[in-house]
C-alpha positions as CSV (number, residue, x, y, z in Angstrom):
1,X,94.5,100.4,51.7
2,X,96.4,103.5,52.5
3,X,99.0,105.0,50.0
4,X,101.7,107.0,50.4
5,X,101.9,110.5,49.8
6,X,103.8,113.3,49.9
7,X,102.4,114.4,53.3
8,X,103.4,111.8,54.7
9,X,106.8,112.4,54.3
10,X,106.4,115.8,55.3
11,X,104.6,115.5,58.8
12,X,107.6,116.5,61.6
13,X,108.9,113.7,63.6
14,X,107.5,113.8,67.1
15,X,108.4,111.4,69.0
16,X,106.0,109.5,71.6
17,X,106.3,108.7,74.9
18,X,105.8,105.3,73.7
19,X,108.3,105.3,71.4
20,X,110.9,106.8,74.0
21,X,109.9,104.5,76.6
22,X,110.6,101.4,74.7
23,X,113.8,102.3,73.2
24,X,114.9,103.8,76.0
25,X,114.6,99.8,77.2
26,X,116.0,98.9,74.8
27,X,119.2,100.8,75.4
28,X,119.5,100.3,78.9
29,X,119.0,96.7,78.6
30,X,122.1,97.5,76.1
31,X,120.3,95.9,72.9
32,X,120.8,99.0,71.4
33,X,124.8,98.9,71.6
34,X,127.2,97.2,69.9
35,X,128.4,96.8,66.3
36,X,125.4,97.2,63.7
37,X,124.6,94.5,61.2
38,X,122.6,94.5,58.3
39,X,119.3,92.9,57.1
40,X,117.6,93.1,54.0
41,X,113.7,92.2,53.1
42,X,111.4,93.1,50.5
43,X,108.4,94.6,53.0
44,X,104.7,96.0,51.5
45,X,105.3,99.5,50.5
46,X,101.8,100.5,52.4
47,X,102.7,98.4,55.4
48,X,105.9,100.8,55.6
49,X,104.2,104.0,55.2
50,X,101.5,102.9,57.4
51,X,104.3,102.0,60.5
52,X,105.8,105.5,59.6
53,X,102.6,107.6,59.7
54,X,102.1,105.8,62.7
55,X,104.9,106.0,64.4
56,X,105.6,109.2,63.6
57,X,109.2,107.9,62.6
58,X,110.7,108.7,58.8
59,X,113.8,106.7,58.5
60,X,113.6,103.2,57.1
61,X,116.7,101.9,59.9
62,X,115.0,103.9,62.6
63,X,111.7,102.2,62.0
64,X,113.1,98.5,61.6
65,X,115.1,99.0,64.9
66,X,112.0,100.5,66.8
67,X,109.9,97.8,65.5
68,X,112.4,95.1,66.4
69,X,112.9,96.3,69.5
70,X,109.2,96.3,70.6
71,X,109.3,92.4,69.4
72,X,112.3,92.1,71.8
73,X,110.2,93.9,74.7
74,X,106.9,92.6,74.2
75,X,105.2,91.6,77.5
76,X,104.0,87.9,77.7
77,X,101.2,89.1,80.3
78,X,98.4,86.8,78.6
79,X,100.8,83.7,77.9
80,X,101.6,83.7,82.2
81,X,97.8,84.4,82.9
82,X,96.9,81.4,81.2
83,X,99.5,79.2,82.8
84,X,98.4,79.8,85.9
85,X,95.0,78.2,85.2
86,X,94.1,75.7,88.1
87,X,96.7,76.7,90.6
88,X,94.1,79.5,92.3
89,X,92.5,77.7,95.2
90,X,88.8,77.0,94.5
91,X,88.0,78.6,98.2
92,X,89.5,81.4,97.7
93,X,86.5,84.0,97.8
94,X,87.3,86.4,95.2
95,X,84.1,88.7,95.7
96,X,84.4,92.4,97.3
């Protein structure tokens, strides 16, 4: 299990594309604005440093609020696939 260390609080934060893309959703779908609320949790101290070293992100409220807002933004790609099970005519020849 990874444990924190004092190099992990001292690696620069760099933002990813990743990261800039989805809260860059997340504000223009405007889940960013408003008045902030709090939450509170007791979370696994290695969980936490592992999202941070990961992420790249050092603040506790920036890493809850990227976090949440992947959640918010996830794609429900494979859910739709297999919904649409059957309703592909049998015919249809699907070979190049």
């Amino acid at each position: 299990m990874l444990k924190p260390t004092p190099d992990m609080l001292d690696t620069p934060v760099q933002p990813s594309l990743r990261r800039r893309v989805v809260m860059d959703t997340a504000r223009q779908l405007g889940l960013l604005g408003g008045e902030n609320s709090r939450i509170g949790g007791r979370i696994r101290r290695d969980l936490v440093a592992a999202a941070k070293k990961k992420s790249g992100i050092s603040s506790d409220t920036e890493l809850l609020e990227y976090a949440l807002a992947k959640v918010a933004l996830e794609d429900d790609f494979g859910t739709k696939l297999v919904r649409r099970k059957g309703r592909i005519a049998q015919d249809i020849d699907l070979e190049l």
